[in-house]
C-alpha positions as CSV (number, residue, x, y, z in Angstrom):
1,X,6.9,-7.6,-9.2
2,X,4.5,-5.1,-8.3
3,X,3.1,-4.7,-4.8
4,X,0.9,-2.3,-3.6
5,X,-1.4,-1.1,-1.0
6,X,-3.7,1.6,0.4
7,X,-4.7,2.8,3.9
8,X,-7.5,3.7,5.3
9,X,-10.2,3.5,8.7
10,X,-12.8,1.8,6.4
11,X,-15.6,3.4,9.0
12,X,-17.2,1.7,7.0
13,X,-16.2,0.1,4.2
14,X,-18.1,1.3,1.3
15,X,-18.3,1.5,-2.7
16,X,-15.3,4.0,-3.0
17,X,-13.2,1.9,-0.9
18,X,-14.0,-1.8,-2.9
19,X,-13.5,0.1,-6.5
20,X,-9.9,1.6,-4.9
21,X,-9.2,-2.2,-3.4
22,X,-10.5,-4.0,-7.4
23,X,-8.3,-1.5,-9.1
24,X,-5.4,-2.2,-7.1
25,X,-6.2,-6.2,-7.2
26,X,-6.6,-6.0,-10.8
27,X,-3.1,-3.9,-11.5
28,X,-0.8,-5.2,-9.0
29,X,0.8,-8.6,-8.3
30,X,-0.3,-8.6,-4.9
31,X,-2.3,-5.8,-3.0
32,X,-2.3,-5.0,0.8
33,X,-4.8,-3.5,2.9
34,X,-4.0,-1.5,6.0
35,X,-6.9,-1.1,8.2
36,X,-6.8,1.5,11.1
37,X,-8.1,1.3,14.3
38,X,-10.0,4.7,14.6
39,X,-12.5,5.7,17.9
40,X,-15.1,7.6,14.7
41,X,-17.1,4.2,15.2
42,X,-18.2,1.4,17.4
43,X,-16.7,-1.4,15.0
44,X,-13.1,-3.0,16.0
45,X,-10.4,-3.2,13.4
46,X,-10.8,-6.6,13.7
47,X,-14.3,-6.6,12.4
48,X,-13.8,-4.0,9.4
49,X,-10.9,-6.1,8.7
50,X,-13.0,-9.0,8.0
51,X,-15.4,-7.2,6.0
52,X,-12.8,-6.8,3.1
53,X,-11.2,-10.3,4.0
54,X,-14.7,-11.6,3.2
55,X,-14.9,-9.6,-0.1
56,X,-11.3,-10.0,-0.9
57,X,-9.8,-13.1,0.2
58,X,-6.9,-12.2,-2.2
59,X,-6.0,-8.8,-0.5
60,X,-3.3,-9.1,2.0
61,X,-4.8,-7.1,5.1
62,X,-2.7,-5.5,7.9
63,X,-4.0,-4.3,11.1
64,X,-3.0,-0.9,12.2
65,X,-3.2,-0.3,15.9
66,X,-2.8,2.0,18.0
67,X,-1.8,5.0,15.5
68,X,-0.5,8.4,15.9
69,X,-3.2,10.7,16.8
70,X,-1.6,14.0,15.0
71,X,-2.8,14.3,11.5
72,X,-2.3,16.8,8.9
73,X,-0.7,18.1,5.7
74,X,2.3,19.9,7.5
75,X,5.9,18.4,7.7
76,X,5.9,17.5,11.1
77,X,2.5,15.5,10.8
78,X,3.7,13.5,7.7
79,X,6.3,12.4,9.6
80,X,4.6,11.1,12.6
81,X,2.7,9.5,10.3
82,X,4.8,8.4,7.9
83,X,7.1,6.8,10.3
84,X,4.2,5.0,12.0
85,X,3.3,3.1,8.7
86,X,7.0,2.4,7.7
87,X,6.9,0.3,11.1
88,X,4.0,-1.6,9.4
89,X,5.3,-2.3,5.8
90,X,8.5,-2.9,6.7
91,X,9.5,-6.2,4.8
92,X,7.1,-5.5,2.3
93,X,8.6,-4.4,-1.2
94,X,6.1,-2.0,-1.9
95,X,6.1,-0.3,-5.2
96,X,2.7,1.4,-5.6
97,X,0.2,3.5,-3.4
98,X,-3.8,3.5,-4.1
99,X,-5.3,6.3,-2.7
100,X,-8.2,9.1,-3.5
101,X,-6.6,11.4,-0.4
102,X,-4.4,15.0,-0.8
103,X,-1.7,12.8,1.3
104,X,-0.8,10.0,-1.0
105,X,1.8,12.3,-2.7
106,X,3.7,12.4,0.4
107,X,3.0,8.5,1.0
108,X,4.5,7.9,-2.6
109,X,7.2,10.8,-2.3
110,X,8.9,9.7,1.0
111,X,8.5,5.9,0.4
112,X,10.0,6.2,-2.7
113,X,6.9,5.1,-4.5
114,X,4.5,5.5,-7.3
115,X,1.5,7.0,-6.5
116,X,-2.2,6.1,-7.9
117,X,-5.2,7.8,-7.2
118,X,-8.3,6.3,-7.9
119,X,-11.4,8.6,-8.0
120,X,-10.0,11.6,-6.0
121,X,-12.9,13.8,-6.8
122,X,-15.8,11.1,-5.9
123,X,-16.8,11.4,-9.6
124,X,-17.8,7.5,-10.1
125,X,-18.7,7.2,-5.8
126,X,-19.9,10.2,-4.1
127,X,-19.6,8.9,-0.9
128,X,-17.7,9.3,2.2
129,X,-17.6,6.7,5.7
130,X,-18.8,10.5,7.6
131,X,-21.8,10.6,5.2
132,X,-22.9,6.9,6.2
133,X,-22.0,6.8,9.0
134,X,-24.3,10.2,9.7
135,X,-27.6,7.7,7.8
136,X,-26.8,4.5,7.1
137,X,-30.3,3.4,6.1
138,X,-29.8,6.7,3.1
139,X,-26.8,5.5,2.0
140,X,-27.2,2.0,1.9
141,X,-26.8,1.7,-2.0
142,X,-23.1,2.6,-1.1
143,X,-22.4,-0.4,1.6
144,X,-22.1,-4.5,1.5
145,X,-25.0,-5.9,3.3
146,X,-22.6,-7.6,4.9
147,X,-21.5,-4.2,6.4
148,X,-25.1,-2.7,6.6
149,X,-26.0,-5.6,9.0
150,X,-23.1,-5.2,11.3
151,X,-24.1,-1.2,11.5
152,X,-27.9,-2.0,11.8
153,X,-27.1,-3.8,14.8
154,X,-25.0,-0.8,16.2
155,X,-27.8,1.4,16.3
């Protein structure tokens, strides 16, 4: 069977995210979601959760709380990191990771896992959370309206 999953803040969920979460729907046997609670903006994890849980009511979604705050590329970082999420998939048989990020090799390598990225040069979205949230109303071809609602009303 072939499980996998992808990671991400989802601040806010836009067009690069859904075509990494269909292309992991459509490959995999089942497909997880982590969502991560983040301070970059004023929507819970709760709330972006629901979002994809709306769009995807196939997509297994897990809540990430309360994550390390150390981030990087170094050894020490992955770690951190990496042990923080192995808390979270624990009893889940993962096989592959869906990511457009520089750290889903490490992901991949130290679970063991295969690794597949999905638009890591923004060819097919050229969008970013940073770039909508910095103008939503500019980037709103890139967002659910479900999601542009929820950040109207945070302005």
């Amino acid at each position: 069977m072939k499980v996998g999953f992808t990671i991400g803040k989802f601040a806010p969920l836009h067009k690069g995210h859904q075509y990494l979460i269909e292309k992991g729907l459509k490959e995999m046997d089942e497909f997880y979601v982590i969502v991560y609670e983040t301070n970059v903006m004023d929507i819970p994890v709760e709330q972006r959760a629901s979002w994809i849980r709306e769009l995807y009511p196939n997509v297994h979604i897990l809540l990430a709380k309360n994550p390390p705050s150390q981030y990087g590329l170094d050894e020490e970082s992955i770690k951190i990191q990496m042990d923080y999420l192995k808390k979270i998939i624990k009893d889940i048989p993962v096989t592959h990771f869906y990511n457009s990020e520089p750290y889903g090799k490490f992901v991949a390598r130290d679970l063991g896992i295969e690794e597949v990225q999905v638009d890591r040069h923004r060819e097919k979205y050229a969008i970013s959370g940073t770039k909508i949230r910095k103008n939503v109303n500019e980037n709103k071809q890139y967002i659910e309206e479900i999601v542009y609602k929820e950040l109207k009303q945070k302005q």
